[in-house]
C-alpha positions in Angstrom: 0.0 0.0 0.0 1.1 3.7 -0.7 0.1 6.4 -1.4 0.0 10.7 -1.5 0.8 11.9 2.3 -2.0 13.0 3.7 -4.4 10.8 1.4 -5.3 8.4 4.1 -2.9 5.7 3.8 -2.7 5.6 8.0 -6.2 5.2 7.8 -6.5 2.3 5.5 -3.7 0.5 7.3 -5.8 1.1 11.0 -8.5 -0.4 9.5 -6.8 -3.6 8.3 -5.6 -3.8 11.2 -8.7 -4.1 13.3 -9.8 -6.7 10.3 -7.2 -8.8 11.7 -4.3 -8.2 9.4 -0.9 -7.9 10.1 0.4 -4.3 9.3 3.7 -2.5 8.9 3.9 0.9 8.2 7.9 2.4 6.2 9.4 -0.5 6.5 12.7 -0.1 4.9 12.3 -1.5 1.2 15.4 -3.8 2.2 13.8 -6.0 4.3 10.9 -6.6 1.9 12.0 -10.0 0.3 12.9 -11.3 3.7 9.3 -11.2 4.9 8.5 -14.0 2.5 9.0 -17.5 3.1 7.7 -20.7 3.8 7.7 -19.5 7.9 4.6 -17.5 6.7 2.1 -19.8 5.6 -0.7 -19.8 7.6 -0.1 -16.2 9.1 -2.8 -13.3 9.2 -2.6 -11.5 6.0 0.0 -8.6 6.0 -0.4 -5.4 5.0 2.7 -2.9 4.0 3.0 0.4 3.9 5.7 2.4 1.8 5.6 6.2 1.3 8.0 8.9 0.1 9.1 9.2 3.9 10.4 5.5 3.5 14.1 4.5 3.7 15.5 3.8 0.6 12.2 4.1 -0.8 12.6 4.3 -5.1 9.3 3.2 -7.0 11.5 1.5 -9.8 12.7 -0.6 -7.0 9.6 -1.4 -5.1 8.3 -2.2 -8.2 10.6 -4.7 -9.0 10.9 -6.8 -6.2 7.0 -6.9 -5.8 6.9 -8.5 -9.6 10.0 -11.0 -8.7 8.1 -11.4 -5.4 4.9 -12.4 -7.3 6.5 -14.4 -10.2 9.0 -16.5 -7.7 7.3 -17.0 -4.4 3.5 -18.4 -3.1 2.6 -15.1 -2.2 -0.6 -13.7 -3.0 0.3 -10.0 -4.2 -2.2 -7.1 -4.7 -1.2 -3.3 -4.6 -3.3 -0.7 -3.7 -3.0 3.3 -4.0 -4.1 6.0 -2.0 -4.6 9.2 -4.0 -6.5 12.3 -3.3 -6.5 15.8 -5.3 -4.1 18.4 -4.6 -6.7 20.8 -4.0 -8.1 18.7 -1.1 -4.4 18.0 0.2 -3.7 21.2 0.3 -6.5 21.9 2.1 -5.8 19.8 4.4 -2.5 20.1 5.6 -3.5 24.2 5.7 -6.3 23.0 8.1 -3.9 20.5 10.5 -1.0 23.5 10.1 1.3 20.3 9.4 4.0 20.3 7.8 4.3 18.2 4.2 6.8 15.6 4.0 8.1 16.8 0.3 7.8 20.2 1.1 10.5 21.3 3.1 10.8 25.5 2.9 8.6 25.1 0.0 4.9 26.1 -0.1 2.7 23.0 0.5 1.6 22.8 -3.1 5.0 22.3 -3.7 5.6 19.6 -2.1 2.4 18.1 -2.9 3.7 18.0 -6.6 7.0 16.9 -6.3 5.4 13.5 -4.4 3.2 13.1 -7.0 5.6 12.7 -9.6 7.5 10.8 -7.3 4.8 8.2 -7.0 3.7 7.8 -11.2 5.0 4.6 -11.2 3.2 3.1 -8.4 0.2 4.8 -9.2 0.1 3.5 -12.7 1.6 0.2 -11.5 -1.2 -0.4 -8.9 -3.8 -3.0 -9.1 -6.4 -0.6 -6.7 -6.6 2.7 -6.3 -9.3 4.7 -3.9 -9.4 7.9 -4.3 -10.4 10.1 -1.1 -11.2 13.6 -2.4 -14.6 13.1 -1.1 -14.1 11.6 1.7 -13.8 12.1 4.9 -12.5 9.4 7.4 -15.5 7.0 8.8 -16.2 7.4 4.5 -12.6 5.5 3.9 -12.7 3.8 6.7 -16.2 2.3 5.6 -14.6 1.8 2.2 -11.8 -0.2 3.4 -14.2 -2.6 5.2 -16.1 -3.1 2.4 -13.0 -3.9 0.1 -11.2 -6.1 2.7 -13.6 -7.6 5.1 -13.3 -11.5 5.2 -17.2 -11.4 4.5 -16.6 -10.0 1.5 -16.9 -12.5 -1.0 -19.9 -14.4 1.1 -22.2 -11.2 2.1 -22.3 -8.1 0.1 -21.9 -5.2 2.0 -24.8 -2.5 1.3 -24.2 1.5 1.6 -26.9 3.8 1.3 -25.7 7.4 1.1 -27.3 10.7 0.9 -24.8 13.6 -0.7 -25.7 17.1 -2.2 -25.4 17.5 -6.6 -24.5 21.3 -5.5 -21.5 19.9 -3.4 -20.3 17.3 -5.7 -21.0 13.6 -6.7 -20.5 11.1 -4.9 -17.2 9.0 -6.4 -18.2 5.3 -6.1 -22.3 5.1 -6.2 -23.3 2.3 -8.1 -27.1 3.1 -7.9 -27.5 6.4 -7.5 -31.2 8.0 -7.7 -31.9 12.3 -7.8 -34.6 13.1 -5.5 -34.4 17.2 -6.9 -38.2 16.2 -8.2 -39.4 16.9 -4.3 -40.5 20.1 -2.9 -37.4 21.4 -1.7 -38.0 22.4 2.3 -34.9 24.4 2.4 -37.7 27.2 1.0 -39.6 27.1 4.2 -38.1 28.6 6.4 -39.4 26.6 9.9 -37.1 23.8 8.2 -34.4 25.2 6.7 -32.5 24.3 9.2 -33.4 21.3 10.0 -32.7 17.9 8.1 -34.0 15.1 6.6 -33.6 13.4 10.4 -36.4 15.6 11.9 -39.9 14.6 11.8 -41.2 18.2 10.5 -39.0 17.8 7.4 -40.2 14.2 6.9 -43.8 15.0 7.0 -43.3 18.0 4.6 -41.4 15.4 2.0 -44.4 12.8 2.9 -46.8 15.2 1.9 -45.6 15.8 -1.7 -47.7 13.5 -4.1 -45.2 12.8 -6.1 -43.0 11.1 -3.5 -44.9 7.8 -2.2 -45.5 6.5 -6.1 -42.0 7.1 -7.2 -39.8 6.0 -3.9 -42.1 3.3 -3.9 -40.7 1.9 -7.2 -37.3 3.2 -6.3 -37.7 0.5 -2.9 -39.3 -2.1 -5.5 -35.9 -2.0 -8.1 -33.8 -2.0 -5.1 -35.8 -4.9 -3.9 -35.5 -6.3 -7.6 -31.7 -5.7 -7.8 -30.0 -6.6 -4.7 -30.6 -10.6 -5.1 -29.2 -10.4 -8.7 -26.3 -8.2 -7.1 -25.2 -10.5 -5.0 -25.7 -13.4 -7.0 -23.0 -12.0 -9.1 -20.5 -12.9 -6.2 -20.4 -8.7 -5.5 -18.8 -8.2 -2.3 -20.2 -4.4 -1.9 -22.6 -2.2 -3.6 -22.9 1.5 -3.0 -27.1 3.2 -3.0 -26.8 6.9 -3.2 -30.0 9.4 -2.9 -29.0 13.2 -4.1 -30.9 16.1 -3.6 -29.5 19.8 -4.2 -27.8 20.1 -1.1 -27.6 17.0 0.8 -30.2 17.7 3.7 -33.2 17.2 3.7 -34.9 15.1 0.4 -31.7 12.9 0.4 -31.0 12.3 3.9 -35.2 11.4 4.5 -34.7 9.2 1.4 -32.0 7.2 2.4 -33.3 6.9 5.8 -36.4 5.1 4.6 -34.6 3.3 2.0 -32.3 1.7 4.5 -35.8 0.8 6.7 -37.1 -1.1 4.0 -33.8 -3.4 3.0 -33.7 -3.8 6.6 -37.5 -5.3 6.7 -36.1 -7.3 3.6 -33.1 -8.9 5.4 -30.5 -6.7 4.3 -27.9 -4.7 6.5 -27.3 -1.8 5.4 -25.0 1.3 6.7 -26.2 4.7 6.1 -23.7 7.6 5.7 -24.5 11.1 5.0 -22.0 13.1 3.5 -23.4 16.6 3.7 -26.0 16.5 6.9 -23.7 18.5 8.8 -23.5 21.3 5.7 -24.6 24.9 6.4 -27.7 25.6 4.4 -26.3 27.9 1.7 -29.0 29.6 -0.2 -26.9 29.4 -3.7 -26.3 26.3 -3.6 -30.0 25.0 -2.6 -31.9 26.5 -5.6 -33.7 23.6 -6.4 
């Protein structure tokens, strides 16, 4: 595993950790090879975490002994890359104050360049990548279950999101339904400020007529789907509901969508990405 500093590599190694891996974090790149041997048959799976702070640590290199690792040895070899934007990297190393490992004297963007052409080759090289522009931490953290959980391959893992169009799209929704056809409540102003988790603002969305036909087939495609989904051996499937700005139609919507897979037998989690938004009046036109 590696990745952009900053990106949330840390992250994904914590949580493979509390799966029950085995993880080590800059390692120097010498020692890699030695890991491998018979001795480890049988072990936890192990997770290894290089960066531009490693020792020793040229991608060419890493590269390499990862593809003679694969080609001579029992090993079962996946890479995965942690990337982000460098918008939202710079944004947040300005928010922590911390400094960038690449950056030195330099101005953050700097260094947050210079790593990036750094890491090319592993980026291109690697099998995964997860991007975590949108994220924010219980999002990759979630993410990383889903991808790595020993459940995986025998119960799919179900996410039903709500997220705001006006604030971005959601990066990994597989089913993903616009709920911008609803009366809006942000233009009441008793519920403007409240979300799709109070009752007022459910009962103004349950009042709309065109709301109980259509989520109704919405819960019935779900319904139809989800079977078929995991027939297909998928280990995780992502719902999303969107309105304009990702509190009230959405958040109500994936609320009651996750009541009705649960009736159904399904687990689902439900994460909402922009609930704790201020309302912003430009961005909530419609």
């Amino acid at each position: 595993m590696t990745g952009l500093s900053g990106a949330g590599k840390s992250t994904a190694l914590h949580v493979l950790e509390d799966l029950g891996w085995e993880a080590i974090d800059n390692m120097p790149i010498r020692f890699l090879e030695s890991l491998f041997g018979s001795e480890a048959e049988g072990h936890a799976p192990l997770a290894i975490g290089f960066d531009s702070r490693t020792r020793g640590f040229v991608p060419a290199e890493i590269i390499a002994q990862c593809e003679r690792l694969a080609a001579t040895s029992e090993v079962d070899l996946s890479s995965l890359f942690i990337d982000c934007s460098d918008s939202e990297l710079e944004r947040r190393y300005n928010e922590t104050r911390r400094p960038h490992p690449m950056a030195r004297e330099r101005p953050v963007a700097a260094g947050i360049k210079a790593e990036r052409e750094l890491l090319g080759p592993l980026r291109h090289w690697a099998g995964t990548l997860i991007d975590t522009s949108e994220y924010s931490t219980q999002q990759l953290q979630q993410v990383m279950r889903e991808r790595f959980s020993e459940s995986g391959g025998r119960d799919m893992t179900i996410t039903v999101s709500s997220f705001g169009f006006a604030r971005g799209m959601p990066p990994l929704a597989d089913l993903l339904f616009d709920m911008r056809f609803l009366d809006n409540p942000h233009w009441n102003p008793d519920l403007r400020e409240r979300t799709g988790l109070d009752e007022a603002v459910a009962a103004h969305i349950e009042k709309d007529p065109a709301f109980a036909p259509a989520f109704g087939r919405i819960t019935d495609t779900l319904l139809e789907l989800l079977p078929r989904y995991a027939a297909q051996d998928r280990s995780y499937l992502n719902i999303a509901f969107g309105c304009t700005g990702g509190r009230h139609r959405s958040v109500y919507s994936a609320e009651r969508a996750a009541e009705v897979l649960r009736e159904a037998g399904f687990s689902p989690t439900v994460i909402h990405r922009n609930l704790t938004s201020r309302p912003a009046e430009p961005l909530e036109r419609r």
